[in-house]
C-alpha positions in Angstrom: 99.6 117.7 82.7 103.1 116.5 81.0 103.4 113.2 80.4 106.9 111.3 80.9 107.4 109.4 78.0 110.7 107.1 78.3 110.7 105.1 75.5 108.6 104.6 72.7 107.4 100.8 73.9 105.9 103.1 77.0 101.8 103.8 77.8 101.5 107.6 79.1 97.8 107.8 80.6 96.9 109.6 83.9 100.3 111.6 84.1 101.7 108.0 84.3 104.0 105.8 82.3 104.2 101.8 82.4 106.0 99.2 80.4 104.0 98.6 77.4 104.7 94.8 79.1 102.9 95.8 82.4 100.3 98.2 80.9 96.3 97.1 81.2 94.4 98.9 79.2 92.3 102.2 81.3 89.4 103.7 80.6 89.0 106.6 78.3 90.5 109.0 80.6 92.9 106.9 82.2 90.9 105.3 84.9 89.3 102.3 85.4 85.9 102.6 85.8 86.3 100.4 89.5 88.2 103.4 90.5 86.1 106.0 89.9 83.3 104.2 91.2 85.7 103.6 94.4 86.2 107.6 94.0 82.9 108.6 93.7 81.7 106.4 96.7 79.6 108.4 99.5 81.3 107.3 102.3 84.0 110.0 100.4 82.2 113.1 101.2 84.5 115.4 103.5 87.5 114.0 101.3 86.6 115.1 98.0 87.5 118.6 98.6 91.2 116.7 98.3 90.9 115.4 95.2 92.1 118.0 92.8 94.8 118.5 95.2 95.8 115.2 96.1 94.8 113.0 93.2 93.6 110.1 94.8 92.1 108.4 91.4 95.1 108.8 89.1 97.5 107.7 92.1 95.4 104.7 92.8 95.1 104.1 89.3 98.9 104.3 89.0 99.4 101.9 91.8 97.4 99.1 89.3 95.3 97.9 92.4 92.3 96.2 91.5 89.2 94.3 92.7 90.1 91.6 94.7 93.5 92.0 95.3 95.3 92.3 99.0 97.3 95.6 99.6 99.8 96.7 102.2 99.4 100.4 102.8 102.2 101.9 105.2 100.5 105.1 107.6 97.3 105.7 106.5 96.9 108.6 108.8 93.5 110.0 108.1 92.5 106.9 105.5 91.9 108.9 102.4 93.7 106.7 100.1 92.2 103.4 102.7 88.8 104.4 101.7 89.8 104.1 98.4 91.7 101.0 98.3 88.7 99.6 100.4 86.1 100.1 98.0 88.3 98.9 94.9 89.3 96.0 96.6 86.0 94.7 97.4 84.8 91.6 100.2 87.3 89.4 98.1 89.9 91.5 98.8 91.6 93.1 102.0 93.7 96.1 103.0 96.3 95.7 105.6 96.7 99.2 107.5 100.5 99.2 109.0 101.5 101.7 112.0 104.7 101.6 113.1 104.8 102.0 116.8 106.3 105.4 116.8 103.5 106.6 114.8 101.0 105.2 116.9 100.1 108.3 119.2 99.6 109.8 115.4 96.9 107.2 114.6 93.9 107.2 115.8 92.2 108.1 112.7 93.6 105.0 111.3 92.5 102.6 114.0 89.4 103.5 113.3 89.0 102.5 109.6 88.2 98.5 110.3 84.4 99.7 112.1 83.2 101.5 109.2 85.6 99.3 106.2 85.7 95.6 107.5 88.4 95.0 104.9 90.4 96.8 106.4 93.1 95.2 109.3 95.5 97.7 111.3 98.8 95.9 112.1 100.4 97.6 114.5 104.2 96.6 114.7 107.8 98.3 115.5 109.1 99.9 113.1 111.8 97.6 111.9 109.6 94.4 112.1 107.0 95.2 109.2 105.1 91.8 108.0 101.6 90.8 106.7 99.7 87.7 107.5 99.7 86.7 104.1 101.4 87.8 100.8 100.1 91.6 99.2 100.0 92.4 95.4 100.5 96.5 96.3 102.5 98.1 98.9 101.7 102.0 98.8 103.1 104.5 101.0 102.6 108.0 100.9 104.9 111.5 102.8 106.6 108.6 105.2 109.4 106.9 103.3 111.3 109.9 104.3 109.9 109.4 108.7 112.0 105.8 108.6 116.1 107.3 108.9 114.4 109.6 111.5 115.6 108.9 115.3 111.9 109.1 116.1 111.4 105.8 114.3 114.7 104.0 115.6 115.9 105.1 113.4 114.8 102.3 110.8 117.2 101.8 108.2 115.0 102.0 105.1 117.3 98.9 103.6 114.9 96.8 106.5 111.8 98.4 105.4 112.8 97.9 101.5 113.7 94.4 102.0 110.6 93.8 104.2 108.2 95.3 101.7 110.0 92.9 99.1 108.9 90.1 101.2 105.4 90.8 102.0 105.1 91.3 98.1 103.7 88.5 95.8 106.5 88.3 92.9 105.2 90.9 90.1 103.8 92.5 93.3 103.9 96.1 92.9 105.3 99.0 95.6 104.7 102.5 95.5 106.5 105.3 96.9 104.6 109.3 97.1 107.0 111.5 99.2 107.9 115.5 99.5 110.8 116.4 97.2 114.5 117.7 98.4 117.2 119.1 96.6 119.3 117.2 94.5 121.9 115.8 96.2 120.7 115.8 99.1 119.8 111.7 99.7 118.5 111.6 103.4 120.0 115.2 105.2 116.6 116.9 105.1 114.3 114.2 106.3 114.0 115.7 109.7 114.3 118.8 109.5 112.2 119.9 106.1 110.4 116.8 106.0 111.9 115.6 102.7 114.2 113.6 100.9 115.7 113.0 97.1 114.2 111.1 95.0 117.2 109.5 93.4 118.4 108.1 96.7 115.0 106.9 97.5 115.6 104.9 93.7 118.8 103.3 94.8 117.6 102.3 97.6 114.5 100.6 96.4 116.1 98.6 94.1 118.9 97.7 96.1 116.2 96.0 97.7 115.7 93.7 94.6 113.3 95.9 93.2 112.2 96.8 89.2 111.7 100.5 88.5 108.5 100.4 86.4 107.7 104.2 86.2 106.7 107.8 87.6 103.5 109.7 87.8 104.0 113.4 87.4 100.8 114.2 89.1 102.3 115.6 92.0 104.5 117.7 91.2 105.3 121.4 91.2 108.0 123.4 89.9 107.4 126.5 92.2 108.5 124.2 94.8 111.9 125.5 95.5 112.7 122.2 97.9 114.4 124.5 100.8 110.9 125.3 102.8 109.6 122.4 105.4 106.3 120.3 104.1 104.5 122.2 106.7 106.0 125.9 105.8 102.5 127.5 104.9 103.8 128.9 101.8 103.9 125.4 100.5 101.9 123.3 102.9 99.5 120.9 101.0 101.3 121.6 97.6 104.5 120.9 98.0 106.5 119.3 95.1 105.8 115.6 95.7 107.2 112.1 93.2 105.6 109.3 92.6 107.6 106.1 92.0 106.3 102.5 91.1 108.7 99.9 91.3 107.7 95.9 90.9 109.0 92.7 92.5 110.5 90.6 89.9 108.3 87.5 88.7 110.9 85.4 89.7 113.9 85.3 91.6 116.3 84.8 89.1 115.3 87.8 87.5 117.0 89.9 90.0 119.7 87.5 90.6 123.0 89.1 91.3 
């Protein structure tokens, strides 16, 4: 696994790199021991045949959740980073499961996840109206920052969902972004049609929303990933080239004051 290194006040652990300000010390193999026990829960069974490929414990452990704390996770789909969250989070804590109305026929898995994890709460909301009931100290979305510019979702300007997110944030809240990879360049011209979009633009964006950039885990990527093939092109499908971007809400407003 490489480790990004940016400067020599950074952490590297997990494929991950934080400000030495914002780092909390892991476990000996980069994960704290609530999120392995969150990992190794039974109620994981038919997802651990993900792990290897989708690195729920070193993503989680990247997002710096932890027991307690109140996270905002945008389109769970099937749950398998919920589950997670659930468990770290614990009966003091809560997870608030957001479906945008246009991904609600795409859902059902998701609506189920408050019988079996009480903690958990589905808002169900359009698009371009995203809130929480009370403040979140982690946002986390994974492959659907790239569904928002899409006509199927209004389209949603991601601006609204940036600044939104922002909102619902506590300040030093932290917001991750997972997504598939395009070519350089690109910014948002292959979010339909492959499923993808660059990195860089997704940056700018982000912080033009008021936003830190805090690091990147390198867990998910893959050089064979040539970028041009759809997510769901089974040459690729399930590994595709993916980043993994943490950005924070300042502590205080005038630290982003403009």
């Amino acid at each position: 696994m490489k480790w990004i290194v940016s400067s020599v006040a950074s952490l590297a652990v997990a494929g991950f790199v934080v400000s030495g300000a914002l780092a909390q010390a892991p476990a000996s193999n980069g994960i704290p021991d609530y999120v392995a026990k969150a990992v190794a829960d039974a109620g994981r069974d038919a997802d651990r045949k993900d792990d290897a490929r989708r690195h729920g414990a070193e993503l989680v452990a990247f997002s710096g959740v932890k027991p307690g704390d109140t996270v905002l996770e945008l389109v769970p789909g099937g749950g398998y980073f919920t589950r997670i969250f659930s468990k770290i989070v614990g009966d003091t804590g809560h997870v608030y499961a957001a479906v945008p109305k246009p991904m609600e026929k795409y859902s059902d898995d998701t609506k189920k996840l408050p019988d079996t994890y009480k903690n958990v709460e589905v808002l169900l909301q359009p698009a371009d109206q995203l809130t929480t009931p009370k403040p979140v100290d982690v946002a986390f979305t994974s492959q659907n920052y790239h569904d928002y510019p899409d006509k199927f979702m209004g389209p949603t300007d991601p601006a609204i969902l940036n600044k939104a997110v922002f909102a619902a944030l506590k300040p030093g809240g932290t917001y991750i972004v997972i997504d598939h990879v395009a070519e350089a360049g690109s910014g948002q011209r292959d979010t339909d049609t492959l499923h993808r979009i660059d990195p860089a633009v997704v940056k700018q964006q982000v912080e033009a929303a008021g936003f830190e950039y805090v690091g990147e885990s390198d867990v998910l990527r893959n050089p064979k990933d040539d970028h041009k093939k759809t997510v769901f092109d089974d040459a690729i499908r399930g590994h595709t080239d993916q980043f993994a971007y943490k950005f924070r809400k300042p502590a205080s407003e005038h630290a982003h004051a403009h």
